[in-house]
Backbone atoms as SQL, in Angstrom:
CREATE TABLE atoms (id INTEGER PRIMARY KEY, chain TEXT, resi INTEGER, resn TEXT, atom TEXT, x REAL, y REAL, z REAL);
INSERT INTO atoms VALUES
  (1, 'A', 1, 'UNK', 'N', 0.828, -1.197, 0.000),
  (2, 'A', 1, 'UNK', 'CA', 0.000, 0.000, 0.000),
  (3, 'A', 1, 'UNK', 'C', 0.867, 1.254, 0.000),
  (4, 'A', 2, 'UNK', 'N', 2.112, 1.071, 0.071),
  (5, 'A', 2, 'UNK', 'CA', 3.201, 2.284, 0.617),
  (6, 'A', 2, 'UNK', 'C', 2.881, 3.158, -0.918),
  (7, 'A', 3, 'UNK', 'N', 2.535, 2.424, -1.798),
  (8, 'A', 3, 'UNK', 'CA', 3.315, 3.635, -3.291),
  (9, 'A', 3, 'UNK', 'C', 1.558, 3.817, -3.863),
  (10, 'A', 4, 'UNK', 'N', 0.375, 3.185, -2.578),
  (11, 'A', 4, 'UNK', 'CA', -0.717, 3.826, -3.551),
  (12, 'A', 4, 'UNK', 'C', -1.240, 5.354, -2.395),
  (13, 'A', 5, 'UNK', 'N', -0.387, 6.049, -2.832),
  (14, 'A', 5, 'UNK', 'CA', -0.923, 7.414, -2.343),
  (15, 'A', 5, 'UNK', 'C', -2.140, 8.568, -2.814),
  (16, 'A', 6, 'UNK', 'N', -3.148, 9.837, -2.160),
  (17, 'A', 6, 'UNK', 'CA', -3.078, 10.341, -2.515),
  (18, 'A', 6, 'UNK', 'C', -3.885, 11.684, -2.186),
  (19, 'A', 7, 'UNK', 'N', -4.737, 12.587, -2.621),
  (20, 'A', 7, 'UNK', 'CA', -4.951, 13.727, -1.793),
  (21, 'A', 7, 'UNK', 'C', -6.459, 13.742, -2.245),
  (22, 'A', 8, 'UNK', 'N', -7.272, 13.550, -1.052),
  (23, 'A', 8, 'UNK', 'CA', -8.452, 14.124, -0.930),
  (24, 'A', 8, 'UNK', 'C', -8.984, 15.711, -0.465),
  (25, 'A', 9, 'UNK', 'N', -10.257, 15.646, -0.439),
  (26, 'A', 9, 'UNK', 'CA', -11.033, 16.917, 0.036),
  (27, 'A', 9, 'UNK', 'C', -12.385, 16.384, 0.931),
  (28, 'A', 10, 'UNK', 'N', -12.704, 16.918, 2.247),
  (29, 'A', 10, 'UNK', 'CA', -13.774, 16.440, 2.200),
  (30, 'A', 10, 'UNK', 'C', -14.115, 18.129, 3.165),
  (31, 'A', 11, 'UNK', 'N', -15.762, 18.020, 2.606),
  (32, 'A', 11, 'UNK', 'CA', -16.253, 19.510, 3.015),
  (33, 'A', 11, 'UNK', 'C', -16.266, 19.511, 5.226),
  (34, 'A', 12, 'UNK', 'N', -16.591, 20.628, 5.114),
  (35, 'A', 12, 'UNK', 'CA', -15.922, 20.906, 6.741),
  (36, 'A', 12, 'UNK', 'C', -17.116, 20.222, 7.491),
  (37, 'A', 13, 'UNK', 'N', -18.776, 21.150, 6.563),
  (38, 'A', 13, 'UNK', 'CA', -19.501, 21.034, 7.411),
  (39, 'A', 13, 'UNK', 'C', -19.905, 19.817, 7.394),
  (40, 'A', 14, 'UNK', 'N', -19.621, 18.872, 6.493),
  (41, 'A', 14, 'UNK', 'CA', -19.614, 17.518, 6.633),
  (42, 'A', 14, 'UNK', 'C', -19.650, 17.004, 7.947),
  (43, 'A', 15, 'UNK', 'N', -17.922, 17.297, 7.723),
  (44, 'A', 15, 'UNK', 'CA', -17.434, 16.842, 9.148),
  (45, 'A', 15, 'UNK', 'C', -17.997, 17.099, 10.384),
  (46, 'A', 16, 'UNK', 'N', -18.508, 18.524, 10.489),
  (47, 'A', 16, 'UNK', 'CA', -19.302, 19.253, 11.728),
  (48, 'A', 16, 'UNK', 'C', -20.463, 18.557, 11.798),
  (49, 'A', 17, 'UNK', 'N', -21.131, 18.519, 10.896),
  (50, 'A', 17, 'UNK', 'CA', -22.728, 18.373, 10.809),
  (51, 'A', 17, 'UNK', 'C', -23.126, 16.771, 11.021),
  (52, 'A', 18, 'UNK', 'N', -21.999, 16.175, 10.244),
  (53, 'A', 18, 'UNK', 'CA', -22.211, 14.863, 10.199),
  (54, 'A', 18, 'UNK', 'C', -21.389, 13.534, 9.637),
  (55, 'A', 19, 'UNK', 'N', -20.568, 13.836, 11.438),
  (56, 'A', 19, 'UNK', 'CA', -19.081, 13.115, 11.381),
  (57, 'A', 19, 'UNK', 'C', -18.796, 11.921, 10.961),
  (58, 'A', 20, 'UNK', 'N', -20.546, 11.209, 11.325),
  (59, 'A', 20, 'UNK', 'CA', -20.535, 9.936, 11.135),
  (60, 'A', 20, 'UNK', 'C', -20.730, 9.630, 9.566),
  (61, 'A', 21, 'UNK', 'N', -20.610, 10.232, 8.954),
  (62, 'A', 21, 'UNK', 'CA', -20.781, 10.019, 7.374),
  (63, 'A', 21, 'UNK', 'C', -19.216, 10.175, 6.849),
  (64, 'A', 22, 'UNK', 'N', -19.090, 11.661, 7.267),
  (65, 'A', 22, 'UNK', 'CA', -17.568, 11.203, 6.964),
  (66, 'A', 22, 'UNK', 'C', -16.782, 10.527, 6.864),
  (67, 'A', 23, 'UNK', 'N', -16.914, 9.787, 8.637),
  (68, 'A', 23, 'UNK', 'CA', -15.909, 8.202, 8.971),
  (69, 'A', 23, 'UNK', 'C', -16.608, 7.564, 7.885),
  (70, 'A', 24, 'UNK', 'N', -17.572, 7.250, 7.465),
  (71, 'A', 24, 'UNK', 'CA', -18.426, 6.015, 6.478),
  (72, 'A', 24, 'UNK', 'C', -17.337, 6.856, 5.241),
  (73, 'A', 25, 'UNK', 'N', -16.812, 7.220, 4.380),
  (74, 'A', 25, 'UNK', 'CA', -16.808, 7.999, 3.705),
  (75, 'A', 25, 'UNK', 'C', -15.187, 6.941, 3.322),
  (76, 'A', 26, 'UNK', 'N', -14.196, 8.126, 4.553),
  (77, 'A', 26, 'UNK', 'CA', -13.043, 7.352, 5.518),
  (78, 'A', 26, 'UNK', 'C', -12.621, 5.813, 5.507),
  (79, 'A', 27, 'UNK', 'N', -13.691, 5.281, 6.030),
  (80, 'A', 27, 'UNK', 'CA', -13.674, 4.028, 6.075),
  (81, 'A', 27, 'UNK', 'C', -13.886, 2.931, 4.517),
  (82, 'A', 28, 'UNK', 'N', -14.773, 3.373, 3.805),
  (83, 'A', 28, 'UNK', 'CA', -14.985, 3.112, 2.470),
  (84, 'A', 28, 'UNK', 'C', -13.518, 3.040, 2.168),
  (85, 'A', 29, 'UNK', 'N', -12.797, 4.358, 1.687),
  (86, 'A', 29, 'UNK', 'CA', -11.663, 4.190, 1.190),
  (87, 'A', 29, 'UNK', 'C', -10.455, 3.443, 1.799),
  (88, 'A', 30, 'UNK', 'N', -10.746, 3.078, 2.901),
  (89, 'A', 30, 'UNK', 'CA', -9.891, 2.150, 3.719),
  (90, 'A', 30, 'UNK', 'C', -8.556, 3.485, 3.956),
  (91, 'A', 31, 'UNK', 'N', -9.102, 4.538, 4.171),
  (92, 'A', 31, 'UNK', 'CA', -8.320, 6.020, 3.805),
  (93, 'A', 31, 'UNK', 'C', -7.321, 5.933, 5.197),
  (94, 'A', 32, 'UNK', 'N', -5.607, 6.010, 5.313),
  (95, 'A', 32, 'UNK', 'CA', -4.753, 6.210, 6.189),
  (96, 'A', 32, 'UNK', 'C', -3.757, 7.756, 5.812),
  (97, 'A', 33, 'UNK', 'N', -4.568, 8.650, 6.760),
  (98, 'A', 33, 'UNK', 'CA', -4.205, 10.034, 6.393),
  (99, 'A', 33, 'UNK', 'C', -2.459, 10.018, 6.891),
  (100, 'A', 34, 'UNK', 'N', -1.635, 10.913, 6.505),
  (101, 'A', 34, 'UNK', 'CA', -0.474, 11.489, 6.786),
  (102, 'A', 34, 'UNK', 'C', -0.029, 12.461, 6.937),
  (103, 'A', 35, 'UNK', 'N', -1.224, 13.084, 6.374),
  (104, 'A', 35, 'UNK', 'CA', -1.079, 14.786, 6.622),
  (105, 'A', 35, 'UNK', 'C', -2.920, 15.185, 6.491),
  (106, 'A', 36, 'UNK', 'N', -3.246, 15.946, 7.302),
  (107, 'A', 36, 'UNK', 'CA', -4.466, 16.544, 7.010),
  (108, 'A', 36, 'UNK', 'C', -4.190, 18.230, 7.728),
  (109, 'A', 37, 'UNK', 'N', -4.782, 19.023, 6.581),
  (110, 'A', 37, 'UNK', 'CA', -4.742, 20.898, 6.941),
  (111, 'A', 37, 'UNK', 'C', -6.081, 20.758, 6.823),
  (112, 'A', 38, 'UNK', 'N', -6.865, 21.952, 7.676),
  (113, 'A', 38, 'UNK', 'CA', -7.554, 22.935, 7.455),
  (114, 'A', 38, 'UNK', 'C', -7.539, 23.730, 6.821),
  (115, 'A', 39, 'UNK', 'N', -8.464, 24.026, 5.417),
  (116, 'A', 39, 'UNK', 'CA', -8.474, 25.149, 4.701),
  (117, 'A', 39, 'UNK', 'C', -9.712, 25.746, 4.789),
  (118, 'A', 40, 'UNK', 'N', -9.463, 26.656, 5.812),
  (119, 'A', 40, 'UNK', 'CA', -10.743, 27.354, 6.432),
  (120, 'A', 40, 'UNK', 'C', -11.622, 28.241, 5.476),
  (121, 'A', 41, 'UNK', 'N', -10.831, 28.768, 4.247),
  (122, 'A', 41, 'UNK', 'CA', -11.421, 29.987, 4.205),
  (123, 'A', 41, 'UNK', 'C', -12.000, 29.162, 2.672),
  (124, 'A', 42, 'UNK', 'N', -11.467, 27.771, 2.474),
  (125, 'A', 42, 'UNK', 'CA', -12.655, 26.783, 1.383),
  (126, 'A', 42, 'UNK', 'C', -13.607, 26.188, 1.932),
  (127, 'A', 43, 'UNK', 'N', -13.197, 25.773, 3.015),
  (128, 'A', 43, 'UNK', 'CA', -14.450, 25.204, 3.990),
  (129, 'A', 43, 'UNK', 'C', -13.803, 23.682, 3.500),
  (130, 'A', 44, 'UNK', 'N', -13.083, 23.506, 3.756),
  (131, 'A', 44, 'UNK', 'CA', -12.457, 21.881, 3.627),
  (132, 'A', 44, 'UNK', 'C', -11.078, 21.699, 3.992),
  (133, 'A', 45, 'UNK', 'N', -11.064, 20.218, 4.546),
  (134, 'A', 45, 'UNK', 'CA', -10.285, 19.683, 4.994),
  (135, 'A', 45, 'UNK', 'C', -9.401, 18.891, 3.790),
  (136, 'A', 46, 'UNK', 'N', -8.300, 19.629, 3.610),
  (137, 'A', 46, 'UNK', 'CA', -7.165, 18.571, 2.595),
  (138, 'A', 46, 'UNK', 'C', -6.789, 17.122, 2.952),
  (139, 'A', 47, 'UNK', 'N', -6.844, 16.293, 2.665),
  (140, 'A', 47, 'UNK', 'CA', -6.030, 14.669, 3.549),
  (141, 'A', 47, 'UNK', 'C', -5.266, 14.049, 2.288),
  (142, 'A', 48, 'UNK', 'N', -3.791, 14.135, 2.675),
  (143, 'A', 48, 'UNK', 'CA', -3.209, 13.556, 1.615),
  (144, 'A', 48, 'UNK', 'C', -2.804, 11.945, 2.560),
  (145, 'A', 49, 'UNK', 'N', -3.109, 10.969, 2.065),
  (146, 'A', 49, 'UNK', 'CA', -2.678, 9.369, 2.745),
  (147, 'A', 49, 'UNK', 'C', -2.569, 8.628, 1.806),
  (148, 'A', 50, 'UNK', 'N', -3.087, 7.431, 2.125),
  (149, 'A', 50, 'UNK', 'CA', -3.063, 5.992, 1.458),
  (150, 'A', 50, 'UNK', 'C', -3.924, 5.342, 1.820),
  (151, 'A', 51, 'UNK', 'N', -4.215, 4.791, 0.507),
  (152, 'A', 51, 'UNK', 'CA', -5.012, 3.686, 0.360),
  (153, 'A', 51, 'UNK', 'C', -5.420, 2.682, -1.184),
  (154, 'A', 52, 'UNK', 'N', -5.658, 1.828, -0.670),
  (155, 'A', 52, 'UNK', 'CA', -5.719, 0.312, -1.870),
  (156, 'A', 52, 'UNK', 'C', -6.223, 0.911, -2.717),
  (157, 'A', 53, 'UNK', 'N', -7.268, 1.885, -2.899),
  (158, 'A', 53, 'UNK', 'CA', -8.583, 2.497, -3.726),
  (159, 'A', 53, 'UNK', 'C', -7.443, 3.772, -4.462),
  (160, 'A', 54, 'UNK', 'N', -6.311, 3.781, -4.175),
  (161, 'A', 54, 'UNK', 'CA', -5.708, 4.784, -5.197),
  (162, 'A', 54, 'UNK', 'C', -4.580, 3.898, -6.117),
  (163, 'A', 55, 'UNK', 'N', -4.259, 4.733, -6.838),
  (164, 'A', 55, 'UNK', 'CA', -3.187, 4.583, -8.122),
  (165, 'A', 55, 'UNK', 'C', -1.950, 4.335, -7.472),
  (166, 'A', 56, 'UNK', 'N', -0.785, 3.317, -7.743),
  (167, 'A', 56, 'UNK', 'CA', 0.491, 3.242, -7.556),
  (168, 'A', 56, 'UNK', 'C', 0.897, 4.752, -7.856),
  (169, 'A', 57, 'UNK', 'N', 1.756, 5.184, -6.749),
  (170, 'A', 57, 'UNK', 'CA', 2.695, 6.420, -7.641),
  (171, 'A', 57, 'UNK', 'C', 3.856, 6.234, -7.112),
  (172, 'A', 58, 'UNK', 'N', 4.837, 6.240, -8.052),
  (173, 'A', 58, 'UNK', 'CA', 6.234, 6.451, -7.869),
  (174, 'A', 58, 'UNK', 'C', 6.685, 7.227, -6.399),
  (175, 'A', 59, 'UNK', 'N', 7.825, 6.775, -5.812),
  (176, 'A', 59, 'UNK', 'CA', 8.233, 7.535, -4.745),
  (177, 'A', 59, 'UNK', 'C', 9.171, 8.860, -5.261),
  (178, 'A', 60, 'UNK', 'N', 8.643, 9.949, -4.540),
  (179, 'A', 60, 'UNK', 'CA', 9.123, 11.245, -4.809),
  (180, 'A', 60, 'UNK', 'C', 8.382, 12.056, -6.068),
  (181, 'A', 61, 'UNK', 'N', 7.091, 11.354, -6.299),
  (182, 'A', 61, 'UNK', 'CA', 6.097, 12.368, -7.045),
  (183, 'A', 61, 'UNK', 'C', 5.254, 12.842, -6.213),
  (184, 'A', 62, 'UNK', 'N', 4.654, 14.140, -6.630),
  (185, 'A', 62, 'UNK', 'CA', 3.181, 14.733, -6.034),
  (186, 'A', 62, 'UNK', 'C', 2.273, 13.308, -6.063),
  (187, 'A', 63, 'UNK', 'N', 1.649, 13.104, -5.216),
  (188, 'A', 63, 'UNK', 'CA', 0.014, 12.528, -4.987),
  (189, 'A', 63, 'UNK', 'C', -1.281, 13.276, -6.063),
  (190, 'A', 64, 'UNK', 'N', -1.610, 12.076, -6.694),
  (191, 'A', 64, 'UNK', 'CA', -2.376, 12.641, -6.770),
  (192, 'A', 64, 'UNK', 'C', -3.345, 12.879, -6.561),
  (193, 'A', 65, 'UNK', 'N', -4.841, 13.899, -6.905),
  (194, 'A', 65, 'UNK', 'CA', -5.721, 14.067, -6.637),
  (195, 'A', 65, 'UNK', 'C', -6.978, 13.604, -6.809),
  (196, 'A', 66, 'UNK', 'N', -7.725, 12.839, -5.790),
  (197, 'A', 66, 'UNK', 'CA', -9.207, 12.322, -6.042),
  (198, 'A', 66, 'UNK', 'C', -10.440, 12.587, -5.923),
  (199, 'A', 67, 'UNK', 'N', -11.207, 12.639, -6.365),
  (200, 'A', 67, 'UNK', 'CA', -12.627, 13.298, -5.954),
  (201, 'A', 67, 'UNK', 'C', -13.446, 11.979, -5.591),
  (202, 'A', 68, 'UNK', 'N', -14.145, 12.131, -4.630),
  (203, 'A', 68, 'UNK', 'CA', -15.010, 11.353, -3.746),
  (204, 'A', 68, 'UNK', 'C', -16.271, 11.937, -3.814),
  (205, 'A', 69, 'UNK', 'N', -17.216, 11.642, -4.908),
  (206, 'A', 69, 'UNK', 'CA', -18.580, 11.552, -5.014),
  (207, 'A', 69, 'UNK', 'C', -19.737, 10.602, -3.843),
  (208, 'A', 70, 'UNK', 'N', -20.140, 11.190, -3.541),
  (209, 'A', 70, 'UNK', 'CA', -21.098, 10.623, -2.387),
  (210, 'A', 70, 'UNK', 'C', -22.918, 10.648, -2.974),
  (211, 'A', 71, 'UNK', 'N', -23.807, 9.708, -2.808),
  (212, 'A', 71, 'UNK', 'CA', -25.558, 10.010, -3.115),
  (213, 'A', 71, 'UNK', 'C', -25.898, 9.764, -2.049),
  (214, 'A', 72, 'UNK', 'N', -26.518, 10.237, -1.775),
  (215, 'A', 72, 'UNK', 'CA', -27.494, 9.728, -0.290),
  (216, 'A', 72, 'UNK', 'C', -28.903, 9.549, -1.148),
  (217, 'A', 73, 'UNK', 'N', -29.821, 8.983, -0.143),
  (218, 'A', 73, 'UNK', 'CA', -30.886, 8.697, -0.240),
  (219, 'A', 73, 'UNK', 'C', -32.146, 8.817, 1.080),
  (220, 'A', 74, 'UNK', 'N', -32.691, 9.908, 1.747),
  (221, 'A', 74, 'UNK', 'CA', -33.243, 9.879, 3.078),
  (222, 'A', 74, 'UNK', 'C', -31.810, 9.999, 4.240),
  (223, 'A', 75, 'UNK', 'N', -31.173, 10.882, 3.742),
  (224, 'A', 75, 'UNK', 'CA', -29.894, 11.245, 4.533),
  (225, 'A', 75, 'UNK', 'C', -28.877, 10.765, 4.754),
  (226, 'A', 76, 'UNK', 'N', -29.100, 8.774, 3.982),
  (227, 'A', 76, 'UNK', 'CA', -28.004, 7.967, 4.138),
  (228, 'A', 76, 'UNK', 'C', -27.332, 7.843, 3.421),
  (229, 'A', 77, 'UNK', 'N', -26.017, 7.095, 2.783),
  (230, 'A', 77, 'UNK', 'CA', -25.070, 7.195, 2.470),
  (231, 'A', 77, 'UNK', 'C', -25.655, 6.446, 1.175),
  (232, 'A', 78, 'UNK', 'N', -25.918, 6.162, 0.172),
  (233, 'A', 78, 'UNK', 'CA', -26.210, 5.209, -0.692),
  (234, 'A', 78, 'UNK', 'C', -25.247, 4.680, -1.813),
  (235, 'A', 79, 'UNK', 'N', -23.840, 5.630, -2.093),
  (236, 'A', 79, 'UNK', 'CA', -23.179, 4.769, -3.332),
  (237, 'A', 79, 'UNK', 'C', -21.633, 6.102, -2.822),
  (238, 'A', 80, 'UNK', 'N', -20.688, 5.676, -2.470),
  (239, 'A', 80, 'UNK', 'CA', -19.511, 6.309, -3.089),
  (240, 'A', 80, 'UNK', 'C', -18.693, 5.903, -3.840),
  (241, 'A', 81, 'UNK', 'N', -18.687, 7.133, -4.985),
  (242, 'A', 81, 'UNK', 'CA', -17.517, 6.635, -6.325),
  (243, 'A', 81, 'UNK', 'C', -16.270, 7.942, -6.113),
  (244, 'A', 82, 'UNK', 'N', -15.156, 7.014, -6.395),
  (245, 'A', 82, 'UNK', 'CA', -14.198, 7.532, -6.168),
  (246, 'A', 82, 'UNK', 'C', -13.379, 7.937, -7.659),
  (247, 'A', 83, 'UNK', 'N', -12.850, 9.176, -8.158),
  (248, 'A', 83, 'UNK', 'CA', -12.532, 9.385, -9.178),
  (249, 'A', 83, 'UNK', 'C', -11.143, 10.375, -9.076),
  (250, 'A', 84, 'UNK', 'N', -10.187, 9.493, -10.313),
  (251, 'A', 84, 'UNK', 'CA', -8.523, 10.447, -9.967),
  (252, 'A', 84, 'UNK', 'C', -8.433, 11.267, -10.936),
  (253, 'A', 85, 'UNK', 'N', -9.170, 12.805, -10.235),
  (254, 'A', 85, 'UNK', 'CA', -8.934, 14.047, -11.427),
  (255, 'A', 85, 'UNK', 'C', -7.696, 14.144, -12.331),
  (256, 'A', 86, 'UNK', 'N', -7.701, 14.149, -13.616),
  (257, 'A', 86, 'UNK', 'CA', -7.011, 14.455, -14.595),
  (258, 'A', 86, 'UNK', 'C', -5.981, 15.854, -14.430),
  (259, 'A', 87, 'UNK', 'N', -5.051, 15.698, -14.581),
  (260, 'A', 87, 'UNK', 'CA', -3.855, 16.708, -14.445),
  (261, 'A', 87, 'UNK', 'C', -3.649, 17.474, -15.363);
């Protein structure tokens, strides 16, 4: 898992409003953060880590970047797709 790295986003008030989705979110990706900032003034939390659900990358490249699509259905979690934005 060491070389499948890479950098998420997940919104703040998520996290505030509704932590327990997040962890579901977290946990899906089997996500092991290494660095996470606050970017207050986007309203999101950066998490660059690892996990099985990303791309091999070479050691000593940037990570790259994924977008984590979420549907709910009656407030619950119903399908996350995970997608590695194009550079």
């Amino acid at each position: 898992m060491e070389k499948r790295k890479g950098k998420i986003y997940i919104d703040l008030d998520l996290v505030e409003k509704d932590w327990k989705s997040a962890k579901e979110i977290l946990d899906f990706l089997g996500f092991f953060p290494v660095r996470v900032e606050c970017l207050w003034a986007e309203g999101l939390l950066e998490m660059v880590g690892y996990s099985e659900k990303f791309d091999e990358v070479e050691a000593g490249l940037k990570p790259p970047v994924y977008d984590v699509n979420v549907s709910y259905e009656n407030g619950k979690i119903t399908q996350i797709k995970l997608s590695r934005r194009e550079e």
